[in-house]
N, CA and C of each residue as an Amber inpcrd file, in Angstrom:
protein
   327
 -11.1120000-148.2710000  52.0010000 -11.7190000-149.5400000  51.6880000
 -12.5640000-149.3900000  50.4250000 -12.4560000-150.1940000  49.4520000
 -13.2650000-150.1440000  48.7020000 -15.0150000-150.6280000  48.7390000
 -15.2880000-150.0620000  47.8920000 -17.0350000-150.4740000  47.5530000
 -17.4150000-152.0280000  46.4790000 -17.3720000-152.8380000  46.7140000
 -17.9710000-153.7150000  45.6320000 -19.1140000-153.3390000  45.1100000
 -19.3930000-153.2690000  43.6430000 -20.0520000-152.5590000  42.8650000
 -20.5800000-153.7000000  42.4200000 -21.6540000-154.0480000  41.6140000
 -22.4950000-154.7100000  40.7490000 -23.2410000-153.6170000  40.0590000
 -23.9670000-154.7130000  39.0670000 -24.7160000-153.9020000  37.8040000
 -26.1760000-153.5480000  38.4630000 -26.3450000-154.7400000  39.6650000
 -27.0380000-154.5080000  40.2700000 -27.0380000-154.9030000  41.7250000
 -27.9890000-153.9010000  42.3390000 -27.3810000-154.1120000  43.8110000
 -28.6350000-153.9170000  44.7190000 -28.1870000-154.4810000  45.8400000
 -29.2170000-154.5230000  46.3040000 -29.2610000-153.0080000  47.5760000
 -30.2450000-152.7840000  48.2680000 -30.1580000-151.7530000  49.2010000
 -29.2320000-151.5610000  50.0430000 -28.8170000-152.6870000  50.2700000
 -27.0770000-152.5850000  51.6160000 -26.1260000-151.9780000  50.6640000
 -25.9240000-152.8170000  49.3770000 -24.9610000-152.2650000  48.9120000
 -25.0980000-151.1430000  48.3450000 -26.1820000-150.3390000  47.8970000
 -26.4200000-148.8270000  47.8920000 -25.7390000-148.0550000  48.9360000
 -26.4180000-149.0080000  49.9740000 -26.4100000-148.3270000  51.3270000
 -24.4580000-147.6350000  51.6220000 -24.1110000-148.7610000  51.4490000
 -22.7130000-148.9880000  51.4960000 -21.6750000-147.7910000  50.5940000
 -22.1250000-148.2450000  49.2040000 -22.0150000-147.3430000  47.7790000
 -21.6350000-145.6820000  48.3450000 -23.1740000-145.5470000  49.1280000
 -23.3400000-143.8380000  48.9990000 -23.2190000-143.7090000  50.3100000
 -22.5640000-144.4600000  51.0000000 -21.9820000-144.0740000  52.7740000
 -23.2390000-143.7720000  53.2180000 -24.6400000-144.3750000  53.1900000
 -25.9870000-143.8770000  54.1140000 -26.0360000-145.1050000  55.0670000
 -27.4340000-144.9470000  55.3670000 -27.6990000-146.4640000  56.1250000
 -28.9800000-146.8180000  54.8150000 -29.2440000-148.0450000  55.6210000
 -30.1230000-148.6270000  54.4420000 -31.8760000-147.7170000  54.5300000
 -32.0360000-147.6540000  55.6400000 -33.4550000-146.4620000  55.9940000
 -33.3960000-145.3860000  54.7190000 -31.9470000-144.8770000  55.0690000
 -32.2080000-143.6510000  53.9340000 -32.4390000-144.1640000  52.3850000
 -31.7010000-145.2410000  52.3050000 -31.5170000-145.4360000  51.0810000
 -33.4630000-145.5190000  50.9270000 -34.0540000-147.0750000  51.5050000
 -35.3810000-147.2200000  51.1250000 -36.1630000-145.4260000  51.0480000
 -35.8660000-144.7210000  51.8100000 -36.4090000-143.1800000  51.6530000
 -36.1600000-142.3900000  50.3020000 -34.9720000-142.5150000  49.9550000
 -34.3850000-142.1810000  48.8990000 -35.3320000-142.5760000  47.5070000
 -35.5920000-144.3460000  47.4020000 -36.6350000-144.7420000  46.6380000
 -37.7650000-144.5860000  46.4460000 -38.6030000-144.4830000  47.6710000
 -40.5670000-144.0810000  47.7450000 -40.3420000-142.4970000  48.1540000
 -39.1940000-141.7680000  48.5570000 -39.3710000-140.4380000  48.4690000
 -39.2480000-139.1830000  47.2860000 -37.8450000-139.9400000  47.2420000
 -36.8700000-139.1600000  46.1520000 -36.9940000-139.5530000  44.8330000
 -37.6890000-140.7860000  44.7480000 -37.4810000-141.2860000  43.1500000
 -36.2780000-141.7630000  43.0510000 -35.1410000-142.6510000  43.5880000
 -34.3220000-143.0140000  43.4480000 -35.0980000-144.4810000  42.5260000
 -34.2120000-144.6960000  41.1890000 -34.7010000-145.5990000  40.3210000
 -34.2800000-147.2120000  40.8840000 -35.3850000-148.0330000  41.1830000
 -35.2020000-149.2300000  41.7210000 -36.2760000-150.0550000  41.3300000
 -35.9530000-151.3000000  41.6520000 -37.2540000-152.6710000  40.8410000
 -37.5890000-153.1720000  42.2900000 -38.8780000-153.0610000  42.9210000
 -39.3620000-153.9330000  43.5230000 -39.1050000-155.2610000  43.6450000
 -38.8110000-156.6620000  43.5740000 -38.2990000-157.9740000  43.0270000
 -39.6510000-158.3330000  43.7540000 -39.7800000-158.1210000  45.0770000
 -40.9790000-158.7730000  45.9620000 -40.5360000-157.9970000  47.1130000
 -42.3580000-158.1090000  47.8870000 -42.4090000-156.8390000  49.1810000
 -41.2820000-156.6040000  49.8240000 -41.0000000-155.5590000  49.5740000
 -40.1220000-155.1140000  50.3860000 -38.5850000-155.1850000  50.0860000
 -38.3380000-155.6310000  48.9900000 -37.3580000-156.3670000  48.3260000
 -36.9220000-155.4460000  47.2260000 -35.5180000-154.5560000  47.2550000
 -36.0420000-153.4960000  46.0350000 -34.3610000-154.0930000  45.2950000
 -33.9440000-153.5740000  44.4220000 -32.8920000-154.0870000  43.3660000
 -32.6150000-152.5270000  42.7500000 -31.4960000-152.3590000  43.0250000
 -31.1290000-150.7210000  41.9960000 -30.0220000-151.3120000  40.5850000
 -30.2640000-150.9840000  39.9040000 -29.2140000-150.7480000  38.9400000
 -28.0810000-149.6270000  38.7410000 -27.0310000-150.2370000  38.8110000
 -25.8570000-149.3130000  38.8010000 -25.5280000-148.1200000  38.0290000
 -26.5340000-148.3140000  37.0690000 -26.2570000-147.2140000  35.8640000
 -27.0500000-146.1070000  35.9830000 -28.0560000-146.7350000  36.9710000
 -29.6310000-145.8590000  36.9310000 -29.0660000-145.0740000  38.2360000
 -28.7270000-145.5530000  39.1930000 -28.1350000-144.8430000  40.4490000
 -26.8870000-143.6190000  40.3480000 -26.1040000-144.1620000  39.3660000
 -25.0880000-142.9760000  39.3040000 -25.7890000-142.0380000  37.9890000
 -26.4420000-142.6500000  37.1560000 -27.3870000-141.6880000  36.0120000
 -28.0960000-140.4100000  37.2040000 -28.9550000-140.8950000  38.1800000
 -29.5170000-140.5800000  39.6530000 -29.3520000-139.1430000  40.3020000
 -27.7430000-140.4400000  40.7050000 -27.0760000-139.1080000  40.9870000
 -26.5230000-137.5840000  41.2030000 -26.0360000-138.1200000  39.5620000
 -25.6730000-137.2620000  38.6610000 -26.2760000-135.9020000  38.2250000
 -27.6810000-136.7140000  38.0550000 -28.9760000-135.5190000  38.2380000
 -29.0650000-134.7230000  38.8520000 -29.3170000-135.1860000  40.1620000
 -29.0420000-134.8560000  41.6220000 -28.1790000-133.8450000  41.7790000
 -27.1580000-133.9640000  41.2790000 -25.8490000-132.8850000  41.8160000
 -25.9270000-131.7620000  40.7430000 -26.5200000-131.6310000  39.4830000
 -26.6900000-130.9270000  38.3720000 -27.7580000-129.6300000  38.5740000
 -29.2080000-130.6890000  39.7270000 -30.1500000-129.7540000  39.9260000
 -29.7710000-129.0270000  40.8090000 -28.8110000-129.7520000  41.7800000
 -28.4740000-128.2780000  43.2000000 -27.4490000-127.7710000  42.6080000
 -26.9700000-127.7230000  41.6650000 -26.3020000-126.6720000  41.2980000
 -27.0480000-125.6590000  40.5630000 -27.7880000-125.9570000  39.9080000
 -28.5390000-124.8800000  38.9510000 -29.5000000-124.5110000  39.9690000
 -29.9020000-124.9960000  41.1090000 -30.9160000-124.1350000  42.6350000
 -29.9360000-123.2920000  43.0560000 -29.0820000-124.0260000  43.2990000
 -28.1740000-122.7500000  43.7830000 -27.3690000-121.5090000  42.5990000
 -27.2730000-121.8440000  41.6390000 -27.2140000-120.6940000  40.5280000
 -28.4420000-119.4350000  41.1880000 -29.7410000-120.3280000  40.9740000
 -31.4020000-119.7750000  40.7820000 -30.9600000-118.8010000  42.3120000
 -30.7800000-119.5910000  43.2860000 -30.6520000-118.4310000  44.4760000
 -29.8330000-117.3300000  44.9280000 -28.7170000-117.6530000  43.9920000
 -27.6950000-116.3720000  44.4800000 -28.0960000-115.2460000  42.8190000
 -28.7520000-115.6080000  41.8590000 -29.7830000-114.7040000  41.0890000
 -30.6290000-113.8980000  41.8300000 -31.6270000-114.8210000  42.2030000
 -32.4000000-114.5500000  43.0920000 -32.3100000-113.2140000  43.7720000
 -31.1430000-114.1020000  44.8880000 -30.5270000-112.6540000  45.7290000
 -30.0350000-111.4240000  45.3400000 -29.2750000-111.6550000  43.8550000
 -28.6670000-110.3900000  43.2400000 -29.6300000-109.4300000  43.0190000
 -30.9470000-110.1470000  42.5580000 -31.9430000-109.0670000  42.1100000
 -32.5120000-108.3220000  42.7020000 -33.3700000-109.2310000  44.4510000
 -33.2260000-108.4500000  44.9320000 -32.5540000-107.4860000  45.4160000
 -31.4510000-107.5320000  46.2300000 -30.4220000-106.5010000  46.4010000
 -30.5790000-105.7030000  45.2750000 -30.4210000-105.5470000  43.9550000
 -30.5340000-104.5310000  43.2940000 -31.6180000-103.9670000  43.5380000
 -33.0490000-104.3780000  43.8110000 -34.5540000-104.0600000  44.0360000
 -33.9570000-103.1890000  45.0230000 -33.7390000-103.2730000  46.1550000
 -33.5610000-102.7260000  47.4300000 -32.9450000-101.6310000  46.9500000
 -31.5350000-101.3640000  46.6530000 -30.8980000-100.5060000  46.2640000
 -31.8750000 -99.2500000  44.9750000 -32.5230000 -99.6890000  44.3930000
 -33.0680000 -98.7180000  43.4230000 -34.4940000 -98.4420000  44.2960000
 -34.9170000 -99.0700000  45.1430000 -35.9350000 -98.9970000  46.0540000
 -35.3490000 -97.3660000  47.1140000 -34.3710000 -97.4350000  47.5630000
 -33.3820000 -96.7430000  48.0690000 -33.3880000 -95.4220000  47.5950000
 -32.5400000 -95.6040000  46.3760000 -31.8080000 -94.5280000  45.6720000
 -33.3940000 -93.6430000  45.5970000 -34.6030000 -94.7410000  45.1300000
 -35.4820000 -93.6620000  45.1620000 -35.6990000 -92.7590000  46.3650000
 -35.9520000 -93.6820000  47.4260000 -36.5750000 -93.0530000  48.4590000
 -35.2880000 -91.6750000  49.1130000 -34.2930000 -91.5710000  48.5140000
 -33.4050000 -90.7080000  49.3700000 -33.2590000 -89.9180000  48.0390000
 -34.1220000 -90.0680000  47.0370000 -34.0310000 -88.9170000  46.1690000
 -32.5290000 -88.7240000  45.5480000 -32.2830000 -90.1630000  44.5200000
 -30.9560000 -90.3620000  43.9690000 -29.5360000 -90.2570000  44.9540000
 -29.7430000 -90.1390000  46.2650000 -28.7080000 -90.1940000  46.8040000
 -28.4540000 -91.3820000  47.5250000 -26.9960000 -92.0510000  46.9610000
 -26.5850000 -93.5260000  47.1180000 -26.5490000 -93.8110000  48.4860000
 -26.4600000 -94.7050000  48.9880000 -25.6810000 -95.0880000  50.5910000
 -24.2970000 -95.0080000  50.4780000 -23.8770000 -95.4710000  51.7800000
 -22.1170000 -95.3310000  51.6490000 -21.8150000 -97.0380000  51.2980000
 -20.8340000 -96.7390000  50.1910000 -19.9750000 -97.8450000  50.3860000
 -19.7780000 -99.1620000  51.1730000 -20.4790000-100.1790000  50.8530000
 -20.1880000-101.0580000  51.6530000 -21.1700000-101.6570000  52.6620000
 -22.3960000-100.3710000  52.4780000 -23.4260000-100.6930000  53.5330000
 -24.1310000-102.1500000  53.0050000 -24.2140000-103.0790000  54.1010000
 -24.6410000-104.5430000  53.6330000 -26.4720000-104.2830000  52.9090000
 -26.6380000-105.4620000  52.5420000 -28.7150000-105.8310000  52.2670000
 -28.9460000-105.7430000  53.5080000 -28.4310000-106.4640000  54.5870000
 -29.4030000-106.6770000  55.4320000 -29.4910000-105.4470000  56.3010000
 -28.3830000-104.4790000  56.0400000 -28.7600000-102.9960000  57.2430000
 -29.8390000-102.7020000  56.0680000 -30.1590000-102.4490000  55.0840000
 -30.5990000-101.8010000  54.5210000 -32.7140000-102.1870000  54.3750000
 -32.2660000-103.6310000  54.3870000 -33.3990000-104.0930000  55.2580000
 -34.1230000-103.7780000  56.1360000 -33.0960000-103.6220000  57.7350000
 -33.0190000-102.9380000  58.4980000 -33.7880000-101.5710000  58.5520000
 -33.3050000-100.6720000  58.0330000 -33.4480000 -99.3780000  57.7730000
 -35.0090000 -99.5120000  57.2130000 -35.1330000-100.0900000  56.0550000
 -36.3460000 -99.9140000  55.3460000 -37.3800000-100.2010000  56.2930000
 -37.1320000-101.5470000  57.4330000 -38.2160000-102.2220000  57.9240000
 -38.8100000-100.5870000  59.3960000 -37.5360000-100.2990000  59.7230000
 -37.4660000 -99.3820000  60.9530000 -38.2740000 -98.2690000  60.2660000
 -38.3400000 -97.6160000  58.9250000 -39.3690000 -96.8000000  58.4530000
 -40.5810000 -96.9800000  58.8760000
């Protein structure tokens, strides 16, 4: 089924738009910063350009969080591993041993 789109829309048809209910959507606005015009209490108006502009954002920043966390993770794991190599006096683990035994191991010290 399709979505009827306007330039501007009101919260149902957000609602509709981005498959939520309308709760989330109003959450979306006083939480998230989703870009919308008040018209009168309670009464909000999105623009179509500003919502998928929004979006767009939206899907750009969890990608670059999730870049930031599997960094994140690499580094540590390397931390751990040279944390390691010290403590066993340059001698590696075996092959394959996961972060989290190694975790493990460190925490059981």
């Amino acid at each position: 089924m399709a979505v009827e789109t306007r330039e501007v829309m009101t919260i149902e048809q957000v609602a509709e738009y981005m498959q939520l209910g309308a709760e989330d959507v109003e959450r979306l606005i006083t939480d998230l910063g989703l870009p919308a015009l008040e018209v009168s209490e309670g009464v909000w108006r999105v623009p179509r350009a500003a919502l998928d502009e929004w979006l767009n954002r939206k899907a750009l920043s969890r990608d670059r969080d999730r870049r930031t966390a599997r960094t994140d993770s690499a580094r540590l794991a390397d931390k751990l591993r040279e944390d390691i190599l010290r403590d066993r006096g340059g001698v590696p683990l075996p092959r394959g041993f996961a972060v989290e035994a190694i975790r493990e191991a460190r925490e059981g010290d």
